[in-house]
N, C-alpha and C positions, 0 to 999 in steps of 0.2 A: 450156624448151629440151629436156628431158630426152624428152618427149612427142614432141618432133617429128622427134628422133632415132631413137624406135624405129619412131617414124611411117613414116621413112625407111627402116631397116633392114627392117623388116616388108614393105615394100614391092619392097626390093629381091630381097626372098628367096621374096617372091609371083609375081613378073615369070615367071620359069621356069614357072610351073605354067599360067599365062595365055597362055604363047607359044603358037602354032601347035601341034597335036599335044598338048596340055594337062599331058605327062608330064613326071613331075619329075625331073630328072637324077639319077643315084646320089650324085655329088657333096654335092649340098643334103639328101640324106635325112637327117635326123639321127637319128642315135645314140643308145641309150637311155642318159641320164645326162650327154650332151652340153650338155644345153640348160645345165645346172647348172653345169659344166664352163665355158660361155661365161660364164654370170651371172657367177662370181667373177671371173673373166679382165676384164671391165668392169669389178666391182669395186675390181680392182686397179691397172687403169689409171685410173679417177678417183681413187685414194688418190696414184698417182703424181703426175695432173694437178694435185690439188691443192698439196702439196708444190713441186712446180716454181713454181704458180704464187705460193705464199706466198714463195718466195725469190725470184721478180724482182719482189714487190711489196715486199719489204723493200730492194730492191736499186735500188728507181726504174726499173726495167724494164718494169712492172706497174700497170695502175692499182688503186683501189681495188674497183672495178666488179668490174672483169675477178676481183677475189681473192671477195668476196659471190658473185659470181655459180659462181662456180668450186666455191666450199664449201657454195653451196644445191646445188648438181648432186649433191657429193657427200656431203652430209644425206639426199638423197633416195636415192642407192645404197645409204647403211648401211642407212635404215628397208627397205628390199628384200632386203634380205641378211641382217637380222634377223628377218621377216616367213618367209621361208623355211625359217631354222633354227629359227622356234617351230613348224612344220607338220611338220619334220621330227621333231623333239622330241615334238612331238605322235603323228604316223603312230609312231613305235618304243615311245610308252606303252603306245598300244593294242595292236600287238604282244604286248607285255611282259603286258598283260592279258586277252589271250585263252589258254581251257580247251587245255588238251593234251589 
């Protein structure tokens, strides 16, 4: 599910560059550092979603699907959010070890 969201999003944020005139609005340009800025911003709203959803499944509001499926989405956010902070970890080593 997680795929066919970015599937989606990617897609919505391509549509502009494909329209008539191929130019990209200022709007859509992103920011250097933004892209990073959104990642956690998802990240935080599947910590959210999950959370919500573990309390209407405790609550019978919820199934148990809905709670599995909710907490693989957000397995696969952390291992992304982990995966970034070892690269950035990484980029500041090598930093750290280059000659002055």
């Amino acid at each position: 599910m997680i795929s066919s969201l970015s599937a989606v999003s990617a897609y919505d944020l391509a549509r502009p560059a494909i329209a008539a005139g191929g130019a990209r609005p200022a709007a859509l340009t992103p920011k250097p550092g933004e892209g990073l800025l959104s990642s956690g911003d998802r990240f935080l709203l599947a910590l959210d979603r999950v959370d919500g959803t573990a309390q209407a499944a405790m609550s019978g509001s919820a199934s148990s699907q809905q709670l599995v499926q909710t907490i693989a989405e957000t397995e696969v956010a952390l291992e992304t959010v982990v995966a970034i902070r070892d690269r950035v970890v990484e980029a500041y080593q090598e930093i750290l070890r280059m000659p002055v």
